[in-house]
PyMOL Python script that loads the backbone (N, CA, C, O; Angstrom):
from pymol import cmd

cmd.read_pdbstr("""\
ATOM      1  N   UNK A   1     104.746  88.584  81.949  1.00  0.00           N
ATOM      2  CA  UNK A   1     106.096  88.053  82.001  1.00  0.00           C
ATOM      3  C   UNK A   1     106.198  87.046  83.142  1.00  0.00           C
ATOM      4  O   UNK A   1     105.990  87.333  84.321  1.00  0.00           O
ATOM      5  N   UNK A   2     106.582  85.677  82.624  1.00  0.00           N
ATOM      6  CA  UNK A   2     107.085  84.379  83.608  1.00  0.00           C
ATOM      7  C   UNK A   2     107.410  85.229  84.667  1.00  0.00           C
ATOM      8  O   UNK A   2     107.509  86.426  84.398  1.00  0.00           O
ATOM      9  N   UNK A   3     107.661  84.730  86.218  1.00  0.00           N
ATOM     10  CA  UNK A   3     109.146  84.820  87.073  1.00  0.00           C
ATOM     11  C   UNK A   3     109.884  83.930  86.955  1.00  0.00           C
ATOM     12  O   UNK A   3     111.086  84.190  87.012  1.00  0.00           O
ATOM     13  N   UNK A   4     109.570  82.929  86.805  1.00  0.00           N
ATOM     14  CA  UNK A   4     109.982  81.774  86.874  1.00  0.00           C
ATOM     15  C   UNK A   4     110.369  81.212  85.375  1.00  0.00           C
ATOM     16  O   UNK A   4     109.329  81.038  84.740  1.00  0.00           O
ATOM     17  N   UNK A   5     111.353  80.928  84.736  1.00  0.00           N
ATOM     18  CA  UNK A   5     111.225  79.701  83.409  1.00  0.00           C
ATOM     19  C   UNK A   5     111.785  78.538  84.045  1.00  0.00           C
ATOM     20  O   UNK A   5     112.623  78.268  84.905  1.00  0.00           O
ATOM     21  N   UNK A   6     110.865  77.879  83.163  1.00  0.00           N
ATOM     22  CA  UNK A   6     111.085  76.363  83.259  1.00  0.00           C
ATOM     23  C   UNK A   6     112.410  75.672  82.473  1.00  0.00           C
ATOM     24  O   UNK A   6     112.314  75.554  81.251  1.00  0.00           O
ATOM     25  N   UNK A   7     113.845  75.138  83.248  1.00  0.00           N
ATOM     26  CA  UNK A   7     114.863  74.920  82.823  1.00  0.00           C
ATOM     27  C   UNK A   7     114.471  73.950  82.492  1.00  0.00           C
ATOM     28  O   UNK A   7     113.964  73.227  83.350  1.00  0.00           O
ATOM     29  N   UNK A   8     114.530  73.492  81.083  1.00  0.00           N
ATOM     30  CA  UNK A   8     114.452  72.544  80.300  1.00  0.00           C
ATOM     31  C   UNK A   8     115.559  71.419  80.372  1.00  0.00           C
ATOM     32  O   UNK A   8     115.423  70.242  80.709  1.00  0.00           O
ATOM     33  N   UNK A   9     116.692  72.097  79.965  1.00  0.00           N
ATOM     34  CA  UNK A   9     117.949  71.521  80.279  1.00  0.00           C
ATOM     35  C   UNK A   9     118.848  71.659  81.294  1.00  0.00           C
ATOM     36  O   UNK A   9     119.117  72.836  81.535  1.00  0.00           O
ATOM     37  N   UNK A  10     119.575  70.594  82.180  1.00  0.00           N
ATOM     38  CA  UNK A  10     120.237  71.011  83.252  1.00  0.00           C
ATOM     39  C   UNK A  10     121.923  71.289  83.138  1.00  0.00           C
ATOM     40  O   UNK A  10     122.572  70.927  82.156  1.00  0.00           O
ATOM     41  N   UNK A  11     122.279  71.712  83.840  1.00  0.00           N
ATOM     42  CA  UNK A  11     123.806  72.105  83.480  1.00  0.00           C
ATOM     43  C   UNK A  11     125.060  70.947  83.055  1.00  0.00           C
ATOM     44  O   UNK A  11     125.181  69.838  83.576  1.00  0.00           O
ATOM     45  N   UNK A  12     125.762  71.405  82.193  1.00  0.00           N
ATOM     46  CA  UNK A  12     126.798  69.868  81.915  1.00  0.00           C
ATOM     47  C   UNK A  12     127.258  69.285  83.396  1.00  0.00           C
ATOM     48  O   UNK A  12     127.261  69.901  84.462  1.00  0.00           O
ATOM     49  N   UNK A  13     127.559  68.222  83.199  1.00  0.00           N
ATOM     50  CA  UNK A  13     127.970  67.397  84.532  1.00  0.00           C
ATOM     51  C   UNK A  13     126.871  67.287  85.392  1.00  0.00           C
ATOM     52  O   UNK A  13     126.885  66.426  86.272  1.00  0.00           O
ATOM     53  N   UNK A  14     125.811  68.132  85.239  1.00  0.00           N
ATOM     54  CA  UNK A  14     124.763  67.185  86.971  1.00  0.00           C
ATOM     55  C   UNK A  14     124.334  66.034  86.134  1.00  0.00           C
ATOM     56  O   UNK A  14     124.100  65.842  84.941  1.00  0.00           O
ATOM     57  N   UNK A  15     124.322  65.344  87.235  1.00  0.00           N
ATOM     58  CA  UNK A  15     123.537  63.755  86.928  1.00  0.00           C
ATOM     59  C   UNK A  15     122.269  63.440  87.652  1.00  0.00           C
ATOM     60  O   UNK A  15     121.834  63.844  88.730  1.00  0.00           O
ATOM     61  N   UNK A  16     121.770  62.567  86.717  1.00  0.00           N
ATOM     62  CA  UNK A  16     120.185  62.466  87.799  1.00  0.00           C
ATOM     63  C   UNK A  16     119.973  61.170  87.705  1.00  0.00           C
ATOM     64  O   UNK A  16     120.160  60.630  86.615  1.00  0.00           O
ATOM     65  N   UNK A  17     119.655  60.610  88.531  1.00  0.00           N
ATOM     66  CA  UNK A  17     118.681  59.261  88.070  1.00  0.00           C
ATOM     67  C   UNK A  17     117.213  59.264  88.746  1.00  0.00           C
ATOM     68  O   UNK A  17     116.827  59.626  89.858  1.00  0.00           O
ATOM     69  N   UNK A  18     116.502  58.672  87.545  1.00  0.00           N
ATOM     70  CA  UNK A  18     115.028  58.699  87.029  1.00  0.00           C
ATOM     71  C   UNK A  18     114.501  57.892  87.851  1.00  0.00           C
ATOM     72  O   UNK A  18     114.961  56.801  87.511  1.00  0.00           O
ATOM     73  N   UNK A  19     113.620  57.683  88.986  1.00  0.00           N
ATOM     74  CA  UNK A  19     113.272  56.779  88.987  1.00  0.00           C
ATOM     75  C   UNK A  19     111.897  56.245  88.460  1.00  0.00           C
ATOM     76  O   UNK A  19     111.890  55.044  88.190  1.00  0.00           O
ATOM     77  N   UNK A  20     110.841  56.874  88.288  1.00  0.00           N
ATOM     78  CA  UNK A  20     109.573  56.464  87.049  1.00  0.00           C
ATOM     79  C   UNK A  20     110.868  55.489  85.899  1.00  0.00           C
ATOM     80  O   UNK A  20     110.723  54.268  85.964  1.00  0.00           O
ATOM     81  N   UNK A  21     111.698  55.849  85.209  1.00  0.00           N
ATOM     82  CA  UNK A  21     112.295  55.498  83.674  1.00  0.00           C
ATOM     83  C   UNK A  21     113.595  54.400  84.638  1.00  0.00           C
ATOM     84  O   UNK A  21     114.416  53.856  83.900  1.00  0.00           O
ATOM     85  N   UNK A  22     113.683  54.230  85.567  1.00  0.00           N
ATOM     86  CA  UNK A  22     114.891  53.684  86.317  1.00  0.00           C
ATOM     87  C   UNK A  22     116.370  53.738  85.470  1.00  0.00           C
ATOM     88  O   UNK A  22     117.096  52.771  85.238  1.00  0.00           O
ATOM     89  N   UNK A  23     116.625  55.319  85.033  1.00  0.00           N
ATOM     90  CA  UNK A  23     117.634  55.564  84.386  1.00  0.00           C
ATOM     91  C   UNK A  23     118.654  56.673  84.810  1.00  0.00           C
ATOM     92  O   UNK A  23     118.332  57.443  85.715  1.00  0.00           O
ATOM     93  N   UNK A  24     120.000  56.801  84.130  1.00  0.00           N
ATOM     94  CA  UNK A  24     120.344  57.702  84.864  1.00  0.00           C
ATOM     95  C   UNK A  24     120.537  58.951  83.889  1.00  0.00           C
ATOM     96  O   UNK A  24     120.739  58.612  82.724  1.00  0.00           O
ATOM     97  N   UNK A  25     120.520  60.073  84.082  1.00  0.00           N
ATOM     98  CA  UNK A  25     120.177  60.972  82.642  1.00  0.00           C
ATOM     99  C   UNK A  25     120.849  62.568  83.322  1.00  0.00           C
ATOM    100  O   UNK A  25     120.588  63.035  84.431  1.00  0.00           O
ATOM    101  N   UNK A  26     121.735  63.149  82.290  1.00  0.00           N
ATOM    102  CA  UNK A  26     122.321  63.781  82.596  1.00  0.00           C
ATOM    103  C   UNK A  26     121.390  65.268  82.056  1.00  0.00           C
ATOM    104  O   UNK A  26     120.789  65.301  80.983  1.00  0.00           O
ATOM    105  N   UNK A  27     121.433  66.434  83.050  1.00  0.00           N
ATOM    106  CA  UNK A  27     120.454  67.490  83.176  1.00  0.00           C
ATOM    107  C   UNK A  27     119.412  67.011  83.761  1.00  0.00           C
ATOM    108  O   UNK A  27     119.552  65.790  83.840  1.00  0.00           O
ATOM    109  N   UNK A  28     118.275  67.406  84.286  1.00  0.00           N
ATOM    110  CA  UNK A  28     117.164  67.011  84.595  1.00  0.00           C
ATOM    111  C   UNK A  28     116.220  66.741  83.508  1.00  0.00           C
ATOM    112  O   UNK A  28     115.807  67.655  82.794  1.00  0.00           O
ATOM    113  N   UNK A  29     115.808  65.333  83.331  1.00  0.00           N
ATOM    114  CA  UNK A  29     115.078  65.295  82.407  1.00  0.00           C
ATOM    115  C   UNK A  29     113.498  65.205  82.387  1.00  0.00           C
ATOM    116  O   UNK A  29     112.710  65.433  81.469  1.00  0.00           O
ATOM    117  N   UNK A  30     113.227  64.683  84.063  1.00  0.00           N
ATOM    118  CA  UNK A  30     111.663  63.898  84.491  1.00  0.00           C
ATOM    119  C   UNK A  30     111.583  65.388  85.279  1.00  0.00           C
ATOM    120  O   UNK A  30     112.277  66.404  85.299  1.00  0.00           O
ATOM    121  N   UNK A  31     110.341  64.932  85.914  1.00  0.00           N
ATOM    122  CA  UNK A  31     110.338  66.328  87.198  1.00  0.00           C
ATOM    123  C   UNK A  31     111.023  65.777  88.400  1.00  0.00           C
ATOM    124  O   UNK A  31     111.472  64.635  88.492  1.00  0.00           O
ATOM    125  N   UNK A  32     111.063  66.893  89.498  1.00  0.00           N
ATOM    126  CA  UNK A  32     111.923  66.469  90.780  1.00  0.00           C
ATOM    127  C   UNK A  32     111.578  65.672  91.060  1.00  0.00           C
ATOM    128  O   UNK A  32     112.414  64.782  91.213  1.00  0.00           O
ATOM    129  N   UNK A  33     110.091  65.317  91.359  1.00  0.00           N
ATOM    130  CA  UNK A  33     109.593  64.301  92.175  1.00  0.00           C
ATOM    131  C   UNK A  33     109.616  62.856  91.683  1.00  0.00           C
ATOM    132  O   UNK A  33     108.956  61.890  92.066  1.00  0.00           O
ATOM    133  N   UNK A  34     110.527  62.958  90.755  1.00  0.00           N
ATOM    134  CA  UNK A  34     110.485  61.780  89.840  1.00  0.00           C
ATOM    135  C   UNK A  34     111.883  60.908  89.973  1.00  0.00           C
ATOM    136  O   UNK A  34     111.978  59.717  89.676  1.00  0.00           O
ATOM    137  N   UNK A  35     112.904  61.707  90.459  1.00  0.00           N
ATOM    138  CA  UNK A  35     114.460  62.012  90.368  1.00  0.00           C
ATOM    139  C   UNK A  35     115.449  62.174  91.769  1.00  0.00           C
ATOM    140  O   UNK A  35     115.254  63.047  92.615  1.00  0.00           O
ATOM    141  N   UNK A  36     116.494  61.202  91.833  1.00  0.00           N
ATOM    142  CA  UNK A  36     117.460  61.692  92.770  1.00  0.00           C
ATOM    143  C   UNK A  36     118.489  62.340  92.332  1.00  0.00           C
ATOM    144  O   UNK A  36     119.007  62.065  91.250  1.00  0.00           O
ATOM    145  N   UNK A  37     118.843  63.122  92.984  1.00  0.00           N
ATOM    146  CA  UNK A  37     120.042  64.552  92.294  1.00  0.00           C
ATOM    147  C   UNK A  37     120.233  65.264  92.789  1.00  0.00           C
ATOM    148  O   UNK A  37     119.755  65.350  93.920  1.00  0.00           O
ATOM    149  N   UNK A  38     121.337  66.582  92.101  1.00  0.00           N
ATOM    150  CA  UNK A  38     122.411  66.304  90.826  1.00  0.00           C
ATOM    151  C   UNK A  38     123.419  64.954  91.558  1.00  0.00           C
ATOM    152  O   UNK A  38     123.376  64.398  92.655  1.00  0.00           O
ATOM    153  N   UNK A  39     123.983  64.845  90.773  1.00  0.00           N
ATOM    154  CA  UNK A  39     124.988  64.116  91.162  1.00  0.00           C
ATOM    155  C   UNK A  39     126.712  64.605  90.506  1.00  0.00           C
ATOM    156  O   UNK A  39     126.665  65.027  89.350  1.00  0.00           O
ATOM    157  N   UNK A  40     127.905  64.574  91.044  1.00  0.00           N
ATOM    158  CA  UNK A  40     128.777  65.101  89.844  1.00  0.00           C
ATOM    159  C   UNK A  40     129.079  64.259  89.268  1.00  0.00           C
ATOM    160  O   UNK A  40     130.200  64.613  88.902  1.00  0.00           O
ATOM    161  N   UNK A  41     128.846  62.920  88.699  1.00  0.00           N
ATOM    162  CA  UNK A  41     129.213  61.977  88.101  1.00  0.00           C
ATOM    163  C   UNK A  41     128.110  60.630  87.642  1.00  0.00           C
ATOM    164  O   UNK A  41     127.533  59.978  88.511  1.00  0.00           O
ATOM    165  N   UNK A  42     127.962  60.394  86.385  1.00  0.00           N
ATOM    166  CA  UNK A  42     127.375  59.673  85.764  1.00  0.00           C
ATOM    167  C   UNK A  42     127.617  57.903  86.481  1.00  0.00           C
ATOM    168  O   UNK A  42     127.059  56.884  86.074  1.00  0.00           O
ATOM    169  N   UNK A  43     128.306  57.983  87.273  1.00  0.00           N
ATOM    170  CA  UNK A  43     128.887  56.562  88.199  1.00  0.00           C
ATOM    171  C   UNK A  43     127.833  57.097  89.457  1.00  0.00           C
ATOM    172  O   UNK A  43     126.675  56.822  89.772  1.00  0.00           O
ATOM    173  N   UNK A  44     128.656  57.809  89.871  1.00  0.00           N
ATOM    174  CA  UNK A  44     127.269  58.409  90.980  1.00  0.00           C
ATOM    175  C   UNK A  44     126.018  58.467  90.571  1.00  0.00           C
ATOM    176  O   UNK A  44     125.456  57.910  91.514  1.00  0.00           O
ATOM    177  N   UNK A  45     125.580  58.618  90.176  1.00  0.00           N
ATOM    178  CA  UNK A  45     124.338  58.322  89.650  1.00  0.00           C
ATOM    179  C   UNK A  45     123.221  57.040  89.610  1.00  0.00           C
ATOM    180  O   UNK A  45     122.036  56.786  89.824  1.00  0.00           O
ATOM    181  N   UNK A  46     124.511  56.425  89.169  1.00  0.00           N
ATOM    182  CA  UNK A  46     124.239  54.687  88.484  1.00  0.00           C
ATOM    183  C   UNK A  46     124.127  54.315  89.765  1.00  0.00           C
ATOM    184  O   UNK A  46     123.426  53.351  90.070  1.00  0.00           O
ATOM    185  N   UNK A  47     124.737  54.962  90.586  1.00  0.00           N
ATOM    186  CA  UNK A  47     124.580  53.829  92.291  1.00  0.00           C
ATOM    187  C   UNK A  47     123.333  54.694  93.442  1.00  0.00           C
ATOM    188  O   UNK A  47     123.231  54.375  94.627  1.00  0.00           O
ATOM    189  N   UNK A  48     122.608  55.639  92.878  1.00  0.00           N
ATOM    190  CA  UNK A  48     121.549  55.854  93.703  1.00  0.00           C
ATOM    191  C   UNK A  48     120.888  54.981  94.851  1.00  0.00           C
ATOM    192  O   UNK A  48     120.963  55.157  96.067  1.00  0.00           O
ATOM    193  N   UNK A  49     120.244  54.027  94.166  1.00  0.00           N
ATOM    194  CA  UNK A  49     119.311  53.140  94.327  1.00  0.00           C
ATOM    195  C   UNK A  49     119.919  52.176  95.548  1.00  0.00           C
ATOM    196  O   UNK A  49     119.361  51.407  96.331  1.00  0.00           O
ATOM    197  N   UNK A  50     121.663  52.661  95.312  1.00  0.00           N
ATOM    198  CA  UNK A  50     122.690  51.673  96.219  1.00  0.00           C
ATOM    199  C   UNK A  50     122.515  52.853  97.206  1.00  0.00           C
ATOM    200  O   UNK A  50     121.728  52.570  98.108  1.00  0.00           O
ATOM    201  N   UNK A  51     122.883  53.730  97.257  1.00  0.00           N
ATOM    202  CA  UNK A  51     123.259  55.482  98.195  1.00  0.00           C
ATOM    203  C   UNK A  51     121.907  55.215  99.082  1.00  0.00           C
ATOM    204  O   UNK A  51     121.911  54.900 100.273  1.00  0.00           O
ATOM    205  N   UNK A  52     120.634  55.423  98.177  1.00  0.00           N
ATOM    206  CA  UNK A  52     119.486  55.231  99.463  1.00  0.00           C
ATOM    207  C   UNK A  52     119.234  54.511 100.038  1.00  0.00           C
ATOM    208  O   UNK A  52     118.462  54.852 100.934  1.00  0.00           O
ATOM    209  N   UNK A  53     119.665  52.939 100.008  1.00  0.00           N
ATOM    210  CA  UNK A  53     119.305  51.922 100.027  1.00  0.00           C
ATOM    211  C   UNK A  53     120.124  51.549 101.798  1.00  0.00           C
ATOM    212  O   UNK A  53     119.715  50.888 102.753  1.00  0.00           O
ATOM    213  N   UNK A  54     121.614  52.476 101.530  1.00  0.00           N
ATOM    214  CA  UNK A  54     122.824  52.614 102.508  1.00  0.00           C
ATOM    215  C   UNK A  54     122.474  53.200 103.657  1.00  0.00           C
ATOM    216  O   UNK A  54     122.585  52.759 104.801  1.00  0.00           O
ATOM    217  N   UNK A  55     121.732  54.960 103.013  1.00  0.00           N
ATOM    218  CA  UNK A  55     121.489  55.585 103.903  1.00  0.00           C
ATOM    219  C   UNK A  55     119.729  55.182 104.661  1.00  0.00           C
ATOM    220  O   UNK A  55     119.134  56.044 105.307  1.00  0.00           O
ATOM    221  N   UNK A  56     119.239  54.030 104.467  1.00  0.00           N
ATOM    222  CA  UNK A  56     117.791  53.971 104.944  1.00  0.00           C
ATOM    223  C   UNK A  56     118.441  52.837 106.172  1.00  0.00           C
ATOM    224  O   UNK A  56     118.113  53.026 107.343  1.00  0.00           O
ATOM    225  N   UNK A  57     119.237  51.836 105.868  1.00  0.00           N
ATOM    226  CA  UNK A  57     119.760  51.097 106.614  1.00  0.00           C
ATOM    227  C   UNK A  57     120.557  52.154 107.726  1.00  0.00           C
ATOM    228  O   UNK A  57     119.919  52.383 108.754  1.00  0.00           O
ATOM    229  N   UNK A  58     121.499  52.614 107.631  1.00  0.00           N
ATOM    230  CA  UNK A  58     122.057  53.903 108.455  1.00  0.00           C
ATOM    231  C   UNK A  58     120.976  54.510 109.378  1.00  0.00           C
ATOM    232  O   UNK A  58     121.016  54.273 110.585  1.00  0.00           O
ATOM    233  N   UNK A  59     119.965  55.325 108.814  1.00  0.00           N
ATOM    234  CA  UNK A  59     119.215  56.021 109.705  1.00  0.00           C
ATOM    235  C   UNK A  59     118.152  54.620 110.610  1.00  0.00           C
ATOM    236  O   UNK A  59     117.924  54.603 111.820  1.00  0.00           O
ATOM    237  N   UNK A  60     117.759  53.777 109.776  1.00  0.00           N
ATOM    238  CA  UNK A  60     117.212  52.603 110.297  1.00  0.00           C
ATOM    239  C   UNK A  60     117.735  52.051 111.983  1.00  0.00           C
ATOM    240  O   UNK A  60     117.265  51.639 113.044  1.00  0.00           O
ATOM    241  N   UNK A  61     118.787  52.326 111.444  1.00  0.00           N
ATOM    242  CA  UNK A  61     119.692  51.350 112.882  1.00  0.00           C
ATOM    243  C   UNK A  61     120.476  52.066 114.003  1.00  0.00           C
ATOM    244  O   UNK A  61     121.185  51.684 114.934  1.00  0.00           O
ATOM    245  N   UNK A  62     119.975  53.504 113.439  1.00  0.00           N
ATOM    246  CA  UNK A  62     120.979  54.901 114.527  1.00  0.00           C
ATOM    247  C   UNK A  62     119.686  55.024 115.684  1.00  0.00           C
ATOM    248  O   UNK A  62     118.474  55.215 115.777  1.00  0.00           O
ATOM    249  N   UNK A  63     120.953  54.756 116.493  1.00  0.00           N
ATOM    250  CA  UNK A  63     120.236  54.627 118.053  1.00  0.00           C
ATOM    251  C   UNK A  63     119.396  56.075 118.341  1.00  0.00           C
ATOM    252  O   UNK A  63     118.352  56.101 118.993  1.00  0.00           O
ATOM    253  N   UNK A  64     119.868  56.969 117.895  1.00  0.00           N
ATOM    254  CA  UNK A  64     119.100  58.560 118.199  1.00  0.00           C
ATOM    255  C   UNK A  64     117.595  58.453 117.770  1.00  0.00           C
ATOM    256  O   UNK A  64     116.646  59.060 118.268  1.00  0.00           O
ATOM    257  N   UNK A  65     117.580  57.370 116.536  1.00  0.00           N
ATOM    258  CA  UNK A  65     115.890  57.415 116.333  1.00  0.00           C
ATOM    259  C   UNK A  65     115.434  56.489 117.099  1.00  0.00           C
ATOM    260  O   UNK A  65     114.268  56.874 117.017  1.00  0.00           O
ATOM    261  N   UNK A  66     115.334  55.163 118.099  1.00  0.00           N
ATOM    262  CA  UNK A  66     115.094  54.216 118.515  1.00  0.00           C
ATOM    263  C   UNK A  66     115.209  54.728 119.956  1.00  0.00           C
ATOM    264  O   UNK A  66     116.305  54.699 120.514  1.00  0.00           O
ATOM    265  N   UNK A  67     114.026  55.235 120.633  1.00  0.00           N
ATOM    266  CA  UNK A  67     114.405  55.754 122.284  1.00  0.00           C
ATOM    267  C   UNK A  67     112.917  54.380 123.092  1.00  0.00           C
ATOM    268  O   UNK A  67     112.256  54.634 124.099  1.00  0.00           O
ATOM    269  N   UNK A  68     112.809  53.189 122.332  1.00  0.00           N
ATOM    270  CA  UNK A  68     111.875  52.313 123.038  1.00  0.00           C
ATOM    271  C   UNK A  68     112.023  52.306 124.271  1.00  0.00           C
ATOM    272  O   UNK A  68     110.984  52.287 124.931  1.00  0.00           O
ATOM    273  N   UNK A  69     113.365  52.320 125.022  1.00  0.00           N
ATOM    274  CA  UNK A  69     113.152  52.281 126.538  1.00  0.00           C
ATOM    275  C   UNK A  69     112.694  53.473 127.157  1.00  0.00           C
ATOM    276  O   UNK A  69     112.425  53.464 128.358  1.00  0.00           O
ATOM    277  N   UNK A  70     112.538  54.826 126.250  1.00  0.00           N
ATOM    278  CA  UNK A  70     112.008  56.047 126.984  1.00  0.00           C
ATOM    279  C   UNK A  70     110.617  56.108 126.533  1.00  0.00           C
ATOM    280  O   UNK A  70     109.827  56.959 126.942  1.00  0.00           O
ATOM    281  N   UNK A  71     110.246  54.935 125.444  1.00  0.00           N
ATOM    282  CA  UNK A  71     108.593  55.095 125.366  1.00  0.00           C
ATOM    283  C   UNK A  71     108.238  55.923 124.185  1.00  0.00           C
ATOM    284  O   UNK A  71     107.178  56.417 123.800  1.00  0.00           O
ATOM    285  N   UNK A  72     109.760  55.921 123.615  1.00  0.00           N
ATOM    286  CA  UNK A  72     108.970  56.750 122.371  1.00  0.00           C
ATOM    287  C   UNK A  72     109.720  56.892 121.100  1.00  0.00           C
ATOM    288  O   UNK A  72     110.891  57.055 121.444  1.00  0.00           O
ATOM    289  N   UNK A  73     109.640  56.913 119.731  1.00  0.00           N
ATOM    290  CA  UNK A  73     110.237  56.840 118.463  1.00  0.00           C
ATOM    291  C   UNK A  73     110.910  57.665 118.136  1.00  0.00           C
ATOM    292  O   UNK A  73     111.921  57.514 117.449  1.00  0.00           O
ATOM    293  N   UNK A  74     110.347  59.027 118.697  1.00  0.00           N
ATOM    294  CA  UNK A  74     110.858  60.096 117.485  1.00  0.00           C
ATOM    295  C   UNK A  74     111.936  61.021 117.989  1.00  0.00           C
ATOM    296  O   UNK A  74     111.746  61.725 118.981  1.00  0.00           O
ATOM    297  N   UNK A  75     112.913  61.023 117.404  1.00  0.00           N
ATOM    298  CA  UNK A  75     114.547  61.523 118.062  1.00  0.00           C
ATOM    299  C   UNK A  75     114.127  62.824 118.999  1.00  0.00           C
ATOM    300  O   UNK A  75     114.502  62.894 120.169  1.00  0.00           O
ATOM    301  N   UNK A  76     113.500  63.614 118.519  1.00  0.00           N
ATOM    302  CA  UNK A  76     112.931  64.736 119.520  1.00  0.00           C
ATOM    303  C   UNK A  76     112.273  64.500 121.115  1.00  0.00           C
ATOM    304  O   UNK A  76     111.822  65.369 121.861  1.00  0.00           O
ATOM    305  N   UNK A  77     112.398  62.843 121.389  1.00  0.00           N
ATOM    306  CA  UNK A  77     111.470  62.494 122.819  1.00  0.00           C
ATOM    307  C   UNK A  77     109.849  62.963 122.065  1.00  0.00           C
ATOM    308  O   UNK A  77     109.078  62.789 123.009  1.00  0.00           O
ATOM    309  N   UNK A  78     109.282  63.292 121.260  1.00  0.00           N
ATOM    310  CA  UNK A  78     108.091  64.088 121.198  1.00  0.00           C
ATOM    311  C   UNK A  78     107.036  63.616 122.117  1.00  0.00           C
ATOM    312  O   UNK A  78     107.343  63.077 123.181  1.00  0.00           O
ATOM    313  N   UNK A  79     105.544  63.830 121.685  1.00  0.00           N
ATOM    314  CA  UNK A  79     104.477  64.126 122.712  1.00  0.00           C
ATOM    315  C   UNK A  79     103.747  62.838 121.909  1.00  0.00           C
ATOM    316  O   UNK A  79     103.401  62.993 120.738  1.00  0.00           O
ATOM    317  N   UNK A  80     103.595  61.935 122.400  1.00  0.00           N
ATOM    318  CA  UNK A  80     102.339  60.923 121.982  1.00  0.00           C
ATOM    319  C   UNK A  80     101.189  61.771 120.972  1.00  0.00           C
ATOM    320  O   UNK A  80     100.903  62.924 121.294  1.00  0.00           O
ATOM    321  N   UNK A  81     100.714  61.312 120.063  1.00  0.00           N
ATOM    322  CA  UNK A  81      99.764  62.227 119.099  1.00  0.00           C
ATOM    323  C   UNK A  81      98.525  62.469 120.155  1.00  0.00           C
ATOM    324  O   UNK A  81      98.378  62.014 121.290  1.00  0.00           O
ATOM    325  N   UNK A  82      97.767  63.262 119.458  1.00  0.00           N
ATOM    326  CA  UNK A  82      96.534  63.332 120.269  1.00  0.00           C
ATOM    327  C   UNK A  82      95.825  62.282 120.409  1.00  0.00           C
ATOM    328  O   UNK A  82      95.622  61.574 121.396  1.00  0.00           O
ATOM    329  N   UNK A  83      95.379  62.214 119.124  1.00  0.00           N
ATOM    330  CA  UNK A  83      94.490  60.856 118.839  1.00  0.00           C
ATOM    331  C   UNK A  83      94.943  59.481 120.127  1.00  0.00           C
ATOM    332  O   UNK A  83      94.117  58.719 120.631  1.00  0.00           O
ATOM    333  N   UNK A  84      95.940  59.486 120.318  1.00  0.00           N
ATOM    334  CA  UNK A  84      96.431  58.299 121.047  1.00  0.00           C
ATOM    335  C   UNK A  84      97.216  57.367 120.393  1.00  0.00           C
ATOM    336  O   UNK A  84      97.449  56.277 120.917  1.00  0.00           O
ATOM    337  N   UNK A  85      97.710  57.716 119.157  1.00  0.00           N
ATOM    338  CA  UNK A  85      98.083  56.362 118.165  1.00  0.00           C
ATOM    339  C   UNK A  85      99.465  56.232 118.534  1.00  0.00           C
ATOM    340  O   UNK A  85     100.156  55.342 118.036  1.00  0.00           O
TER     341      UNK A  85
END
""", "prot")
cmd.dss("prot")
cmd.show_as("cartoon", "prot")
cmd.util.cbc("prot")
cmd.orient("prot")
């Protein structure tokens, strides 16, 4: 016996858009890794490509990730890699 089944179909109203098929398709139709989602609206959906596009510019330009005058990138202050890179 499965634990797991594989939901074929996703519930009325989530929305997904595809990106392999660059579509927007209501239930899950591709696999996750294929897909941004749910969404509650078939409009939402259609503007993904706009949503990530918003939020890459956003995190891009937020001062919490950008610490160059302390010498270092990553919002945590972290530790230079080993390697040296």
């Amino acid at each position: 016996m499965a634990l797991f089944k594989k939901r074929t179909v996703g519930k009325p109203g989530e929305w997904y858009y595809c990106l392999e098929h660059k579509k927007v398709e209501e239930g899950p139709e591709c696999p996750a890794l294929n897909r941004f989602g749910p969404y509650t609206s078939r409009e939402a959906a259609q503007h993904a490509m706009d949503t990530a596009r918003d939020r890459n510019l956003e995190w891009d330009t937020d001062p919490k990730w950008h610490d160059e005058d302390k010498g270092t990138s990553s919002p945590s202050g972290g530790n230079p890699s080993p390697s040296g890179d």
